[in-house]
C-alpha positions in Angstrom: 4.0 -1.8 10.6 5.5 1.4 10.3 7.3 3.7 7.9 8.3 7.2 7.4 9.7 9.7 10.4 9.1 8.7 13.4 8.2 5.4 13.0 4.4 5.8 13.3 3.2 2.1 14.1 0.2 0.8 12.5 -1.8 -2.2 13.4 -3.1 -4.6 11.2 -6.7 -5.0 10.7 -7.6 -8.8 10.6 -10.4 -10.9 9.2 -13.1 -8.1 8.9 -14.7 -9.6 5.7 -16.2 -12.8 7.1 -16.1 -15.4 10.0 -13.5 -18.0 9.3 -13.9 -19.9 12.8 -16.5 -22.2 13.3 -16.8 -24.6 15.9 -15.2 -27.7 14.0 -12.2 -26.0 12.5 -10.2 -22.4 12.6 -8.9 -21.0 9.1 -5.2 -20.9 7.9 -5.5 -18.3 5.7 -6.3 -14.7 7.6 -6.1 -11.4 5.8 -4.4 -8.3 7.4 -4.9 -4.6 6.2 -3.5 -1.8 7.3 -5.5 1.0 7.7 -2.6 4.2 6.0 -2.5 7.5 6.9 -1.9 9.9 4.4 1.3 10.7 5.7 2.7 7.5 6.0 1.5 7.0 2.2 3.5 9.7 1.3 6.5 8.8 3.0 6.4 5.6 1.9 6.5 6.7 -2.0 9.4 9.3 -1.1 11.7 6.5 -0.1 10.6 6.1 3.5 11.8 2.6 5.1 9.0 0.1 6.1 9.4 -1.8 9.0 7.2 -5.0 10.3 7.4 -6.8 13.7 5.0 -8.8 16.2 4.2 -7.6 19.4 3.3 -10.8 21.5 4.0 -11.7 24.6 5.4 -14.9 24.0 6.8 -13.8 20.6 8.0 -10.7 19.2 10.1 -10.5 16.1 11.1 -7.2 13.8 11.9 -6.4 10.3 13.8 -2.7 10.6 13.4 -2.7 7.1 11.7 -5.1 4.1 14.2 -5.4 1.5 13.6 -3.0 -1.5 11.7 -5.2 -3.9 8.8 -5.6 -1.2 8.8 -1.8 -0.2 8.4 -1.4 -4.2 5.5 -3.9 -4.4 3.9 -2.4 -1.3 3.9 1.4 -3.6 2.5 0.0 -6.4 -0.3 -1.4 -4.0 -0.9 1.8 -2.6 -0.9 3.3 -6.2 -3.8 1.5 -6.9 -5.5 1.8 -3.8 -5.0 5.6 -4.2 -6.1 5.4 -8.0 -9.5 3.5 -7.5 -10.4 5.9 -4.2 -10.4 9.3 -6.7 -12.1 6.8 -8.9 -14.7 6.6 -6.3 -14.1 2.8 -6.4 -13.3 0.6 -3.4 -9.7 -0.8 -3.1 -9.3 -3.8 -6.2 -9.6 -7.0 -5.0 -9.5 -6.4 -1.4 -12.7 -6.5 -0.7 -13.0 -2.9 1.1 -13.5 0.7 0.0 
């Protein structure tokens, strides 16, 4: 992911809250976070595009920039996330702090 000037990439963060592998079977749901600077936060809320791709070797695929409803959703995300850390909360429903 990345957003703001520059195009500082971020790398997603997968699976930290529990194994979801075992020998018999692999999960099809994985969760991603991405681990924000400040700047990039702040970027994003000042209108900043947010781009997504995949870096594979076999497969490799970008977004230069998630339509406008999605950027929005992804502010209000980080408006909580912001809100419950002053809070001295952990992040709502992600299961992080």
């Amino acid at each position: 992911m990345g957003a703001g000037r520059g195009n500082e990439r971020v790398y997603a963060i997968a699976d930290e809250d529990l194994e979801r592998t075992t020998e018999d079977k692999t999960s099809s749901v994985h969760f991603l976070r991405f681990d924000l600077t400040p700047a990039i936060v702040a970027a994003v809320k000042q209108g900043a595009a947010i781009a997504v791709g995949i870096e594979h070797e076999v497969y490799t695929h970008t977004v230069d920039a998630v339509p406008e409803n999605v950027r929005r959703s992804l502010i209000n995300d980080l408006a909580d996330r912001t809100e419950a850390r002053a809070a001295g909360q952990g992040c709502p429903g992600c299961g992080f702090a």
